[in-house]
C-alpha angles and dihedrals in degrees: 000000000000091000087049088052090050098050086061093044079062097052080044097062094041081055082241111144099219094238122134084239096051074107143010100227093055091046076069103049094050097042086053097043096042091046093049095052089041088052089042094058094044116020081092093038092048091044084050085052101044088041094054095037118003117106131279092258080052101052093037086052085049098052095043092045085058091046105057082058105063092040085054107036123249119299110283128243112271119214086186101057090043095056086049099056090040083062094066095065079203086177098045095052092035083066102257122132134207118212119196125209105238123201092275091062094243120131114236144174113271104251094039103060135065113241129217094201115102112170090179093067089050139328127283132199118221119207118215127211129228116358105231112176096284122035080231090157116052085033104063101019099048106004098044104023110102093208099046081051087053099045078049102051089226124137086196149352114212111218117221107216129168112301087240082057093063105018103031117031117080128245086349093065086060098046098048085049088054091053088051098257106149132185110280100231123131101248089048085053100047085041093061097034089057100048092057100262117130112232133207115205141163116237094190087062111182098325083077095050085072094058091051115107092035099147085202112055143349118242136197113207095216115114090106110017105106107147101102082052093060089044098056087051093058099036093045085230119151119234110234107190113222121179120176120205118226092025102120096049094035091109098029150294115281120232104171115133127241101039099170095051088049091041093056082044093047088049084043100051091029087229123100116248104193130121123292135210114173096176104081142132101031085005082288125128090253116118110264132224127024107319101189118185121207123200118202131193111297115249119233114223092204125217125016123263136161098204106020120173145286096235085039096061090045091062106051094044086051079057096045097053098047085048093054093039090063090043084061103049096036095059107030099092088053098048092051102261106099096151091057123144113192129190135178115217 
């Protein structure tokens, strides 16, 4: 809440009111964003729906619609509508910041650092925590942001998402493919990586989902999730740590009961079962309070190997963690978040 304070204080001295409508070119950025997450909670809830007890016409439209998909191949990516997005900078005039860790190891504002990550030379995968519900930091203050691309070198990063965001959900699934989000399976990642295209995933997945909204502490699900390790080893990617302030709470605290039963069912299911509130900041479906993302230097995995190691790949993620663990303390006072507690389960 301090943080959220602060980030008025800050309209207020650029003489901004912080209203979606202070621009037009930030009432787009908030109608799109809000518009994309809300679709995002209910397109699968509403085709449930429309599947169990919507009229014949409905269910028919629903099955061909899936269909065709499948007959013509899922909805391309779209340069165009990216850049558009990108355009936006939704995070940036909504009042979010991104920091990026220079060569001196200091965090500083993006356009005032010089960065060490050059995705046009080769490509790079960035790393997101926590997970939140929505990915909202690294989405709209790195992926979607034109000038992070630009300090990046990077024409585009492909999100990796959950396979049912892509392939299953209607109307969503087509959207998020035209902005470049792919299935987050091991053979989709290599494939792009290989191909020369940097990649953002969430190594947390969806097990993290179920921690977001913890009022105590934020937790990384990460003591046993290796396999984007293993991935950067065999790709020959480097690991580029991103954490992003004010994500797990971004859409709310969660005060249902019984959080370790749901938290064994969550693991179980693989899907989060925690509370939702989709109507946040100015009662919208766009993530409320300060989210501030913070890039660090990217990790290299060192030699190529298709089948490294299993000490290898403990290593490096042992790396990895305490990399990302400093990351953490040394820039949260600067991001807004001095009270912080991080853990790792």
């Amino acid at each position: 809440m301090v943080n959220r304070v602060e980030m008025g204080a800050r309209f207020m001295t650029h003489k901004t009111t912080d209203y979606p409508w202070s621009s037009w070119l930030r009432l787009q950025g908030v109608i799109l964003v809000s518009l994309t997450f809300g679709a995002w909670v209910v397109s699968g809830i509403i085709c449930v729906l429309l599947l169990l007890f919507g009229s014949t016409p409905m269910r028919v439209a629903i099955v061909t619609y899936f269909a065709m998909g499948k007959i013509a191949g899922q909805q391309p990516f779209n340069q165009s509508a990216y850049d558009y997005v990108g355009s936006l900078e939704a995070g940036a005039t909504n009042g979010w910041r991104l920091l990026v860790l220079d060569d001196k190891t200091k965090a500083s504002p993006m356009d005032k650092q010089s960065n060490t990550i050059d995705c046009s030379k080769k490509p790079h995968l960035f790393c997101s925590h926590p997970h939140g519900l929505f990915c909202a930091g690294v989405s709209l203050n790195v992926i979607h942001s034109k000038k992070a691309l630009t300090l990046f070198k990077a024409k585009r990063i492909r999100l990796m998402v959950h396979f049912l965001l892509v392939n299953a959900f209607p109307l969503i699934k087509d959207w998020l493919r035209a902005l470049g989000q792919m299935p987050c399976d091991r053979k989709t990642c290599t494939r792009l990586l290989k191909s020369g295209e940097s990649c953002a995933i969430v190594p947390g997945g969806v097990r993290e989902v179920v921690w977001s909204g913890r009022v105590d502490k934020e937790h990384l699900y990460l003591s046993d999730v290796y396999g984007f390790i293993k991935l950067a080893i065999q790709c020959g990617t480097p690991l580029v740590p991103v954490y992003t302030f004010g994500e797990s709470l971004s859409m709310g605290p969660d005060w249902v009961p019984l959080f370790k039963l749901r938290r064994k069912i969550s693991y179980y299911l693989n899907a989060p079962i925690r509370f939702l509130s989709i109507t946040q900041r100015w009662c919208m479906p766009f993530p409320n309070g300060r989210l501030v993302t913070v890039v660090g230097l990217p990790i290299d995995p060192g030699v190529v190997e298709s089948e490294p190691s299993r000490d290898r790949v403990k290593e490096l993620h042992g790396k990895y963690v305490e990399s990302l663990l400093k990351m953490i303390e040394d820039t949260k006072e600067e991001a807004g978040y001095p009270m912080q507690v991080t853990v790792v389960v």
